[in-house]
SEBAGU-347922 format. One record per residue: residue in three letters; x, y, z of N, C-alpha, C, O in turn. Coordinates in pm, whole numbers, plus 50000, padded with zeros to 5 digits. Layout:
ALAXYZXYZXYZXYZ/...
//
This chain:
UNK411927061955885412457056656011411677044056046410507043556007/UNK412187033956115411537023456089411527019656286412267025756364/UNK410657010256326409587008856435411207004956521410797006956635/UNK411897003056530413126999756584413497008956632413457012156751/UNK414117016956505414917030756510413947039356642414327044456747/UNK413077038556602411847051356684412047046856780412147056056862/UNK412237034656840411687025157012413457025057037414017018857128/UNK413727028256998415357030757040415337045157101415517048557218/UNK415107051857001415317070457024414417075357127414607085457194/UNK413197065857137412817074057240412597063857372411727065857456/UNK413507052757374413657047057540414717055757601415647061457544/UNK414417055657721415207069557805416587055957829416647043757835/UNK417497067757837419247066157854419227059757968418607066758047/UNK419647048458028419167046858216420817054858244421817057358176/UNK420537056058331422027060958456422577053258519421997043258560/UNK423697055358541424297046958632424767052558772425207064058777/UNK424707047858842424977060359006425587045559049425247033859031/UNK427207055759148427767043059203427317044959336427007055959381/UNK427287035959388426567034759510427357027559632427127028459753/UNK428317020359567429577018159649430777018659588430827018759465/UNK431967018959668433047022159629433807013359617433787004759705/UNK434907011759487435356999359478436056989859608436216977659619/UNK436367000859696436806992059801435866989659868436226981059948/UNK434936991959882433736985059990433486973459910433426962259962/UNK433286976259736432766963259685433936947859686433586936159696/UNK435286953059674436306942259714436236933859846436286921759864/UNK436056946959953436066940460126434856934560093435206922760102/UNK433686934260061432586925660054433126909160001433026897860047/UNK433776915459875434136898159798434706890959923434306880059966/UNK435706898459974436736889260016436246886660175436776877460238/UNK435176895360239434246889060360433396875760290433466864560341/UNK432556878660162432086868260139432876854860128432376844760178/UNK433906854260075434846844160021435366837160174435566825160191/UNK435476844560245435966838960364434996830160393435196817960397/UNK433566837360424432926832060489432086815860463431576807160533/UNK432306818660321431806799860253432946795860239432796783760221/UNK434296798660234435216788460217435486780460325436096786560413/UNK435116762360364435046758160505436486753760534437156749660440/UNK436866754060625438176758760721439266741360631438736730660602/UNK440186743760618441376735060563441446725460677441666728560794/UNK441196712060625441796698960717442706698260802443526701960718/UNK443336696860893444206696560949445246686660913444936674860900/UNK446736691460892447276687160824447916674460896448306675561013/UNK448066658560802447856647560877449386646360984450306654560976/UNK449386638561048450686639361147451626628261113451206616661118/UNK453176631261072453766622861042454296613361185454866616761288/UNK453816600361135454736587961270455826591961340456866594461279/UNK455746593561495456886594561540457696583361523457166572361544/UNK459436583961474460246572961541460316571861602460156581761673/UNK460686558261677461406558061819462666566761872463576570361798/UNK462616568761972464016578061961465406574261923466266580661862/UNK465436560161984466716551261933466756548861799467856545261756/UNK465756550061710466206547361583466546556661478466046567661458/UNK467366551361420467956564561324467786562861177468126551561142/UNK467366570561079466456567460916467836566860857468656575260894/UNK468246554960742469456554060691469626567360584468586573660566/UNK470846572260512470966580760464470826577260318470926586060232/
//
């Protein structure tokens, strides 16, 4: 058996324990995601016409 094999067989198995639930871990993403994404420009304002004028067809 060679120095590998041995340091393999006898490092302990780790565990895994869930500790949250996939939906807590989603509502987290999507609180985080909100919270750095900074708020959308306001969208620019098209020229009023005059009222008398009318855009050709």
């Amino acid at each position: 058996m060679s120095a590998t094999e041995r340091d393999e067989r006898d490092r302990p198995v780790p565990r895994v324990v869930a500790g949250v639930s996939m939906r807590d871990l989603l509502a987290s993403c999507a609180a985080a995601k909100a919270v750095s994404t900074p708020p959308r420009a306001p969208e620019p304002r098209s020229p009023r016409l005059p009222e008398g004028h009318r855009e050709a067809a």
